[in-house]
ChimeraX commands (.cxc) that place a marker at each C-alpha (Angstrom):
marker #1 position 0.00,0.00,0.00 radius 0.5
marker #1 position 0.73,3.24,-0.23 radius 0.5
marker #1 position -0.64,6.69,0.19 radius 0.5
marker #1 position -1.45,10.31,-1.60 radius 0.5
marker #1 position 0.71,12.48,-0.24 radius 0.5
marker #1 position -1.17,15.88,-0.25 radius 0.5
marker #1 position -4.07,17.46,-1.55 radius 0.5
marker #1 position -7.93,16.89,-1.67 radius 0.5
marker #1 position -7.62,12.95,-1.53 radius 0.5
marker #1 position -4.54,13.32,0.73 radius 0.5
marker #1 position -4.28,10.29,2.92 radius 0.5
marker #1 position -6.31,7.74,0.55 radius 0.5
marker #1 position -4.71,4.52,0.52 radius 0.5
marker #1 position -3.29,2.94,-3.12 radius 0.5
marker #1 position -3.16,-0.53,-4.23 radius 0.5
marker #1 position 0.24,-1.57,-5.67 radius 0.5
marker #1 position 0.94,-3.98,-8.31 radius 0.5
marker #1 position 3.07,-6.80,-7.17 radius 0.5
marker #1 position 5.84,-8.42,-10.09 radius 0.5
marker #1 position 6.78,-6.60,-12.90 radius 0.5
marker #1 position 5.80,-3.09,-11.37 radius 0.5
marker #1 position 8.14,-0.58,-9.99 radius 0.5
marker #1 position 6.38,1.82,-7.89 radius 0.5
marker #1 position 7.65,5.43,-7.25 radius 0.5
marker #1 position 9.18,5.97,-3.34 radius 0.5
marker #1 position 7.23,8.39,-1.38 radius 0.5
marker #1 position 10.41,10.18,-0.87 radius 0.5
marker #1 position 10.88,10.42,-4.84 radius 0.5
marker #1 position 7.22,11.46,-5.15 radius 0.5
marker #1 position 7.38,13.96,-2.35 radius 0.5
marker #1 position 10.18,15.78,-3.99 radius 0.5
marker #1 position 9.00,15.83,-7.12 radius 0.5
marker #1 position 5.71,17.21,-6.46 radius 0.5
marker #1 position 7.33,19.86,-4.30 radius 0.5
marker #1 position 8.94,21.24,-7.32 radius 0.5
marker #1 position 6.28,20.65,-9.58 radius 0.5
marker #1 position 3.94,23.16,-7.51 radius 0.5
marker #1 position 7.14,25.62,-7.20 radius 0.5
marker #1 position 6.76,25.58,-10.80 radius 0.5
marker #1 position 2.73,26.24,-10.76 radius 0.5
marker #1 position 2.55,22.81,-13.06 radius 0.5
marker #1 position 0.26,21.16,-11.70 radius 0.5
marker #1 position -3.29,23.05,-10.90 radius 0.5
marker #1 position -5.42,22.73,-14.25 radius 0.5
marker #1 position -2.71,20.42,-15.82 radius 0.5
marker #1 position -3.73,17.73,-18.28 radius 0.5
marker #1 position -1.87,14.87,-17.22 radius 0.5
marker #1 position -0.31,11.66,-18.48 radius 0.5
marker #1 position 0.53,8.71,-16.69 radius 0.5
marker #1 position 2.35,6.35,-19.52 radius 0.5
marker #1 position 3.99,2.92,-17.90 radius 0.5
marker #1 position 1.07,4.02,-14.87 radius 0.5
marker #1 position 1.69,0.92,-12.73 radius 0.5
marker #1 position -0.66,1.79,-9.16 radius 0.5
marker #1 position -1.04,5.35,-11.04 radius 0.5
marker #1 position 0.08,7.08,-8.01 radius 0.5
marker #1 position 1.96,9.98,-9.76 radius 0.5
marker #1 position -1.13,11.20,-11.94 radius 0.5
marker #1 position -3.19,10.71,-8.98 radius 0.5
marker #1 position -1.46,12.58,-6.92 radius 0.5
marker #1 position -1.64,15.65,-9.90 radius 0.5
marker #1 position -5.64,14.95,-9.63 radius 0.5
marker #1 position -5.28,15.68,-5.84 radius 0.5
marker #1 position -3.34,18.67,-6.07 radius 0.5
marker #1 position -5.61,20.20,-8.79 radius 0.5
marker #1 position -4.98,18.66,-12.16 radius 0.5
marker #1 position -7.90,18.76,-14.61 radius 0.5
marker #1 position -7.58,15.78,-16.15 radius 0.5
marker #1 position -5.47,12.48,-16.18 radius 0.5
marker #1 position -5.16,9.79,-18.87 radius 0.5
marker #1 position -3.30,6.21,-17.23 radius 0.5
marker #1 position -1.57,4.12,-19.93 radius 0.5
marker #1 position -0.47,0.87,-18.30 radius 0.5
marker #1 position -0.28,-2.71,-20.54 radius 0.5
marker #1 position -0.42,-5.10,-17.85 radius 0.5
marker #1 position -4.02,-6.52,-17.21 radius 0.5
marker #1 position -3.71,-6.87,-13.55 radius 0.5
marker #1 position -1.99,-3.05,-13.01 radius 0.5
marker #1 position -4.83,-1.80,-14.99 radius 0.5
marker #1 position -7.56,-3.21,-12.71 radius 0.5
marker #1 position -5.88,-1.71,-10.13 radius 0.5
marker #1 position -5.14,1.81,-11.50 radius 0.5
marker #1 position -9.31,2.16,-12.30 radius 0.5
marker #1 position -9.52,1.20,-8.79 radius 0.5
marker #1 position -7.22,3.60,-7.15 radius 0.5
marker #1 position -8.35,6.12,-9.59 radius 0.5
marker #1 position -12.42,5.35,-8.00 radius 0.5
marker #1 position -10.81,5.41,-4.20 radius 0.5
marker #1 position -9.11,9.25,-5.25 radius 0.5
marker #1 position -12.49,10.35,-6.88 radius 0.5
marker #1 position -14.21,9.71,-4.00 radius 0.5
marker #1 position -11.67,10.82,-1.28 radius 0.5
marker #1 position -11.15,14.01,-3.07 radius 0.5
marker #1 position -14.11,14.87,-4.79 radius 0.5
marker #1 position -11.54,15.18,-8.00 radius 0.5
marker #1 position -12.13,13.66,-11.92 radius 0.5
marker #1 position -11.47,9.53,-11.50 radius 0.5
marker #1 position -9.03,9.69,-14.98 radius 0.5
marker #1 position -9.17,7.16,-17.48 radius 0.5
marker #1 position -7.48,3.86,-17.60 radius 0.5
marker #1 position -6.30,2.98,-20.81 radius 0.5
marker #1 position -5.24,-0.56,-21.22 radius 0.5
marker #1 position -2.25,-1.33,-23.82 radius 0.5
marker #1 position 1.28,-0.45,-24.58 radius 0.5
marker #1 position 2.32,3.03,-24.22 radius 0.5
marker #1 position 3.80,3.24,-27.79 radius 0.5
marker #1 position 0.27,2.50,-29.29 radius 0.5
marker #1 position -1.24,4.46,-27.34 radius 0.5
marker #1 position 0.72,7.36,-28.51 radius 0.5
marker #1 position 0.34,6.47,-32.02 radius 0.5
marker #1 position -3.76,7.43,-31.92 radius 0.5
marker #1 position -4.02,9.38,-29.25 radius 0.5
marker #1 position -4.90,13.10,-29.15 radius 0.5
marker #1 position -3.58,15.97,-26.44 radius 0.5
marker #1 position -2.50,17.99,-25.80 radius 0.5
marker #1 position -0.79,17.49,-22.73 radius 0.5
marker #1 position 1.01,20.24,-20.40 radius 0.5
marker #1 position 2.12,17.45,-17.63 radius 0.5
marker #1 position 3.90,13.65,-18.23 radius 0.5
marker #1 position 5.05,11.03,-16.67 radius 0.5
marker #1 position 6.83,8.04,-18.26 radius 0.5
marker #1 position 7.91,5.53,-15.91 radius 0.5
marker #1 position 8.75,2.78,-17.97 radius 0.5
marker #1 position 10.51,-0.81,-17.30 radius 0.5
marker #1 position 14.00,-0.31,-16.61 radius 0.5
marker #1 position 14.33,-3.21,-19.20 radius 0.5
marker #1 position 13.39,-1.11,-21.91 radius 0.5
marker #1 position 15.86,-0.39,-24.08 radius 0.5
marker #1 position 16.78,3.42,-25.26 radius 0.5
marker #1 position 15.52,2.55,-29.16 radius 0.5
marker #1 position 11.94,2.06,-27.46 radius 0.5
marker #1 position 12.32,5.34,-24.78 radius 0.5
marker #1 position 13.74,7.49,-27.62 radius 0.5
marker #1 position 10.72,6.18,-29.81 radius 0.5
marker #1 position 8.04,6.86,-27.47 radius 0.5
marker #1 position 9.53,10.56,-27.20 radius 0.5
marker #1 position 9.23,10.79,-30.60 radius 0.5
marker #1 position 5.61,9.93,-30.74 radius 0.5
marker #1 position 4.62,11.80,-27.70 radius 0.5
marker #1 position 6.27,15.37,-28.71 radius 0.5
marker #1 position 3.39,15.93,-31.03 radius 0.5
marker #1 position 1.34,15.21,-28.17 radius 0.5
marker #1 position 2.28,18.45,-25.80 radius 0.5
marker #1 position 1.56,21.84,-24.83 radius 0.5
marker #1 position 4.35,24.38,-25.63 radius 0.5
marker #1 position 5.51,24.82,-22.32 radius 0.5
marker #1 position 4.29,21.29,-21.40 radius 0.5
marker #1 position 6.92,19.09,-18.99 radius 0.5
marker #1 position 7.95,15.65,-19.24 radius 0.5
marker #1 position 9.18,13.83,-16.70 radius 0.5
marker #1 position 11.31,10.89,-17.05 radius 0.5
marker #1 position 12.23,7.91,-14.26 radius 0.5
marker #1 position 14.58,5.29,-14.99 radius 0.5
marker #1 position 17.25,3.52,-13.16 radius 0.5
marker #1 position 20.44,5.88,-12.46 radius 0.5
marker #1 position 22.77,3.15,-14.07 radius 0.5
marker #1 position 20.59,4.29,-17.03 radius 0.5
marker #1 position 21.88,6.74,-20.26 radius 0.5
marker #1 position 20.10,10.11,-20.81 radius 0.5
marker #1 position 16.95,9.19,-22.59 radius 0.5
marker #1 position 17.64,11.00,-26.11 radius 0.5
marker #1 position 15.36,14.02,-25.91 radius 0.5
marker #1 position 16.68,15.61,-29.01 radius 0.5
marker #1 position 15.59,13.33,-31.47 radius 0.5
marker #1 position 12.13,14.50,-30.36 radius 0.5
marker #1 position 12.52,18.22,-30.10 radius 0.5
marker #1 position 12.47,17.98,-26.34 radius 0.5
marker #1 position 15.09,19.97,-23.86 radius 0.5
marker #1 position 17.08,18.16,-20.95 radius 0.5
marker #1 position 16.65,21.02,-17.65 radius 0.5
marker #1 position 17.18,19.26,-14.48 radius 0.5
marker #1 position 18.09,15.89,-13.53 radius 0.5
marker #1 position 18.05,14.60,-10.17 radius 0.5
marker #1 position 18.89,11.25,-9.10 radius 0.5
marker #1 position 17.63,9.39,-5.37 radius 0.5
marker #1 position 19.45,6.28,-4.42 radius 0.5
marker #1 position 18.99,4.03,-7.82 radius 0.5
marker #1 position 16.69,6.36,-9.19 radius 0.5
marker #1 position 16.89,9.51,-11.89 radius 0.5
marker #1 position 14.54,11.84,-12.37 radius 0.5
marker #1 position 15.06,13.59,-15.63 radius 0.5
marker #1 position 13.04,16.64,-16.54 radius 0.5
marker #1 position 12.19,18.06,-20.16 radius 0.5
marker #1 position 10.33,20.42,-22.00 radius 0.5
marker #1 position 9.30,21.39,-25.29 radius 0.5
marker #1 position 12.90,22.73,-27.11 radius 0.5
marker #1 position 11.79,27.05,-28.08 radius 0.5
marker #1 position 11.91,27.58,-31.52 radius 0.5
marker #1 position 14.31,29.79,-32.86 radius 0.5
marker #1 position 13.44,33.44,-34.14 radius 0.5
marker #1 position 13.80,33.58,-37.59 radius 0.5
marker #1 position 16.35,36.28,-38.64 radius 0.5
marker #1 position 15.29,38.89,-40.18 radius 0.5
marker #1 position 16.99,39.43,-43.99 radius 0.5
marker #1 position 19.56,41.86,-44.16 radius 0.5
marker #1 position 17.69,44.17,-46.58 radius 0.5
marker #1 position 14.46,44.16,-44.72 radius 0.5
marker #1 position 13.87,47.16,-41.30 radius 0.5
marker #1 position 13.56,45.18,-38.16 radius 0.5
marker #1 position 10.46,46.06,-36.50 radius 0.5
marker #1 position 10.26,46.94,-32.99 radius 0.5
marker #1 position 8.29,43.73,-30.99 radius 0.5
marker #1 position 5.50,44.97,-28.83 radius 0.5
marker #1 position 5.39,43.69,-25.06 radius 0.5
marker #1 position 2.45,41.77,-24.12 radius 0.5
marker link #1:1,2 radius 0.2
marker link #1:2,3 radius 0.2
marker link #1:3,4 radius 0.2
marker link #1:4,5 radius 0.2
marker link #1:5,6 radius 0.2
marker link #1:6,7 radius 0.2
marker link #1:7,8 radius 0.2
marker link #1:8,9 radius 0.2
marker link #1:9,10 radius 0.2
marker link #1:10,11 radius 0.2
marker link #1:11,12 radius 0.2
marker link #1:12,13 radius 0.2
marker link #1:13,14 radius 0.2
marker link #1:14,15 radius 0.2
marker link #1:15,16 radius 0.2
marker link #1:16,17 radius 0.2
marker link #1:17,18 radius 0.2
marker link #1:18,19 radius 0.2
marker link #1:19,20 radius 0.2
marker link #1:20,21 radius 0.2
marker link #1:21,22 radius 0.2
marker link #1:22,23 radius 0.2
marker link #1:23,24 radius 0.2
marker link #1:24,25 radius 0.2
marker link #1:25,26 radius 0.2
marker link #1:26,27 radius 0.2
marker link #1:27,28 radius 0.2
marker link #1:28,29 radius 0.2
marker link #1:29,30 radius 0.2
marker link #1:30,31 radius 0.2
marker link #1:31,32 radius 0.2
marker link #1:32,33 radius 0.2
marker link #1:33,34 radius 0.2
marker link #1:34,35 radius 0.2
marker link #1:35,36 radius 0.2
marker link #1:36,37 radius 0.2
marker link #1:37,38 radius 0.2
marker link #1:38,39 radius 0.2
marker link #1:39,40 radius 0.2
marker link #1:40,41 radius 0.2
marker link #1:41,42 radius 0.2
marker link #1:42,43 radius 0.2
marker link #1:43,44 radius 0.2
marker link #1:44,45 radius 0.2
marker link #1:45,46 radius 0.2
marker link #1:46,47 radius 0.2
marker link #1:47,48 radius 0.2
marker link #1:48,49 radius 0.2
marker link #1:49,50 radius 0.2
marker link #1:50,51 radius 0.2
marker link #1:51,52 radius 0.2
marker link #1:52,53 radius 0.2
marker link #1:53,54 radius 0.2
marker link #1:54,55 radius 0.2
marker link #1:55,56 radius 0.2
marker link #1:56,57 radius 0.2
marker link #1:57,58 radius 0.2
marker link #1:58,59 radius 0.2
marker link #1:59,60 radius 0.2
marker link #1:60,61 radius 0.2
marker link #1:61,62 radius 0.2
marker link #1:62,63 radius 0.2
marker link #1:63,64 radius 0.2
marker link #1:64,65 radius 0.2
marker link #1:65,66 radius 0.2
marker link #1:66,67 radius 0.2
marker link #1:67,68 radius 0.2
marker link #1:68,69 radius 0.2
marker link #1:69,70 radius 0.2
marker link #1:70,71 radius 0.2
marker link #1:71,72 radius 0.2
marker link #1:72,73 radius 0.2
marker link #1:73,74 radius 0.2
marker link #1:74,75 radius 0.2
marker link #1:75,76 radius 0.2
marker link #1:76,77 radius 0.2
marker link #1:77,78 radius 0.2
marker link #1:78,79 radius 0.2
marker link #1:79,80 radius 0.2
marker link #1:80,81 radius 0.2
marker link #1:81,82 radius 0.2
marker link #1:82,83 radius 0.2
marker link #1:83,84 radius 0.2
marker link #1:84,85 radius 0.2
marker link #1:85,86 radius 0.2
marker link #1:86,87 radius 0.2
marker link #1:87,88 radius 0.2
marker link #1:88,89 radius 0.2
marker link #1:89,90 radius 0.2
marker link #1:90,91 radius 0.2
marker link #1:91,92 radius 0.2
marker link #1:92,93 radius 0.2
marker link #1:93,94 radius 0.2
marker link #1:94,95 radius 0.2
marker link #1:95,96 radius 0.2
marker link #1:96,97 radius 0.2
marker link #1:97,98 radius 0.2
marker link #1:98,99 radius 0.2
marker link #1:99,100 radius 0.2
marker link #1:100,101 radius 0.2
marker link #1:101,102 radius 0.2
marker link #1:102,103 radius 0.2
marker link #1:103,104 radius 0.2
marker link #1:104,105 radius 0.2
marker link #1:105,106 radius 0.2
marker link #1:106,107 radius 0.2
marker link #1:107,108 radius 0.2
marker link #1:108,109 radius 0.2
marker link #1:109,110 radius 0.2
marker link #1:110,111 radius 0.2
marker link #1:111,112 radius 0.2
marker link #1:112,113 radius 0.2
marker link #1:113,114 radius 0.2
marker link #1:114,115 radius 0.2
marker link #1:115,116 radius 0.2
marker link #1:116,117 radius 0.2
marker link #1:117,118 radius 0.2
marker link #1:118,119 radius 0.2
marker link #1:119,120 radius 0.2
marker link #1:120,121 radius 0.2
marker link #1:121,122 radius 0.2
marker link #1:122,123 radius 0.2
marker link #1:123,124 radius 0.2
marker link #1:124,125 radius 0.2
marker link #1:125,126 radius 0.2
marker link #1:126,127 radius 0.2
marker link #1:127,128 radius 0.2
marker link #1:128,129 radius 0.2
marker link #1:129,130 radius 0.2
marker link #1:130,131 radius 0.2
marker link #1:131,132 radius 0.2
marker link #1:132,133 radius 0.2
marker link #1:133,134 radius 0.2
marker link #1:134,135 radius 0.2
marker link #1:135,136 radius 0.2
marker link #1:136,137 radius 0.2
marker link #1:137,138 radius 0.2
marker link #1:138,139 radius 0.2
marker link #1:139,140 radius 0.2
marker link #1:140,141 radius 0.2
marker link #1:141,142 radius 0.2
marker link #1:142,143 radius 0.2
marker link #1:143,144 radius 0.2
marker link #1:144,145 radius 0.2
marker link #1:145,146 radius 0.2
marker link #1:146,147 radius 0.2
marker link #1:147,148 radius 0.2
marker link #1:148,149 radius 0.2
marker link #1:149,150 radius 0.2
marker link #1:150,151 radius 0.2
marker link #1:151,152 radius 0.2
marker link #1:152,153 radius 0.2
marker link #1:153,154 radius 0.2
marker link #1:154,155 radius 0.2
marker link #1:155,156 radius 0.2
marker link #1:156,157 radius 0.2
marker link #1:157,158 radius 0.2
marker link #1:158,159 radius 0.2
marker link #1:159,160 radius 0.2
marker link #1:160,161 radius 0.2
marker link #1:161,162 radius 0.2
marker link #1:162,163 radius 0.2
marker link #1:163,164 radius 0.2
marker link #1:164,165 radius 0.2
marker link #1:165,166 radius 0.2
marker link #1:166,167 radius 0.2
marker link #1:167,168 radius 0.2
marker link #1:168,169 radius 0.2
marker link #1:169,170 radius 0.2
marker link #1:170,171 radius 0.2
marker link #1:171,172 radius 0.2
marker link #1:172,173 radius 0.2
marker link #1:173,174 radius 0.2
marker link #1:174,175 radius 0.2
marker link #1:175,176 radius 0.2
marker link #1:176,177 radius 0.2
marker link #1:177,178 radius 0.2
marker link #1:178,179 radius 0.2
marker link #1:179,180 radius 0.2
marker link #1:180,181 radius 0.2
marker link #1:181,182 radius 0.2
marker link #1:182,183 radius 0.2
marker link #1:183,184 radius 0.2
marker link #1:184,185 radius 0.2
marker link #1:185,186 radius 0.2
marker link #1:186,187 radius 0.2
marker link #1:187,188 radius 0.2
marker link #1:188,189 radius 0.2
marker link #1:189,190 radius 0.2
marker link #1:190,191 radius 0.2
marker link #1:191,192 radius 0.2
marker link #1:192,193 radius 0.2
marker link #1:193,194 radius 0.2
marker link #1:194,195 radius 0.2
marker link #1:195,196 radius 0.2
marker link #1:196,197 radius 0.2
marker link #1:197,198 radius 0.2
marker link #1:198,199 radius 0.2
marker link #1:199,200 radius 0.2
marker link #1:200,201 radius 0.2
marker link #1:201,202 radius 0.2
marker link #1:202,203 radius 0.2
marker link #1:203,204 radius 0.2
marker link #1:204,205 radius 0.2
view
């Protein structure tokens, strides 16, 4: 079991998934939601929760305010209990219960439609950096502008390759045998104007 950590549904109790889940450590989750809020991302977010497992990291968003959370989880048994802990947070919180979509991550992000300003990918720590960098790939279409993407994977792990996807490396924090890494939508670059054309002033918003 464990617990949300703060919020309307603070206290409710979570299932876990036994083998073949890896479930986030409070201490992990408290620190990242700390600087999520110092970054005002999480209040009206819409939230994904790819490689979901209990879903305890985009239920913990619906607790603290999120809008909306989609769970993405492939194994039968995690599902059942993600739409379960997703019920137990709707009720202790009076928040939206999420859906619970039941597949592979990659698939889903083939068909599915955002945008999303907040993600989570916790994936296997058997899957290999082909299969992270592609699911980058197909989830930068998928995002806000200034939407973040959070990655968790073992420390031993490489850098997940966020510029084949357009995405920007900005913090990375590791905890014991776990690394946080943090992204966000790379900014476009202004296009120069041509030498024999007046640059006009830019008005402030």
């Amino acid at each position: 079991m464990t617990r949300i950590i703060a919020g309307s549904a603070r206290g409710a109790r979570l299932e876990v998934p036994g083998a073949g889940t890896r479930p986030t450590s409070d201490r992990v989750r408290e620190s990242l939601f700390a600087a999520l809020e110092s970054l005002s991302a999480i209040s009206g977010a819409r939230v994904l929760d790819l490689y979901a497992g209990s879903g305890a990291l985009g239920l913990e968003s619906l607790s603290r305010g999120a809008e909306s959370a989609e769970f993405v989880e492939r194994g039968r048994q995690a599902a059942a209990i993600v739409r379960r802990n997703a019920a137990v947070v709707a009720k202790a919180g009076g928040v939206p219960a999420g859906r619970v979509h039941e597949g592979a991550v990659h698939t889903f992000l083939q068909r599915a439609i955002g945008p999303f300003d907040l993600v989570f990918t916790d994936p296997p720590y058997d899957l290999d950096d082909a299969a992270m960098t592609a699911d980058l790939v197909a989830l930068a279409p998928l995002l806000t502008p200034d939407a973040l993407v959070i990655v968790e994977r073992a420390r031993r792990s490489t850098p997940p390759d966020f510029d084949a996807a357009g995405l920007e490396l900005f913090r990375e924090k590791s905890y014991g045998d776990t690394t946080l890494w943090w992204a966000e939508p790379a900014a476009e670059e202004a296009n120069p104007v041509p030498d024999d054309q007046p640059e006009t002033e830019s008005q402030s918003r």
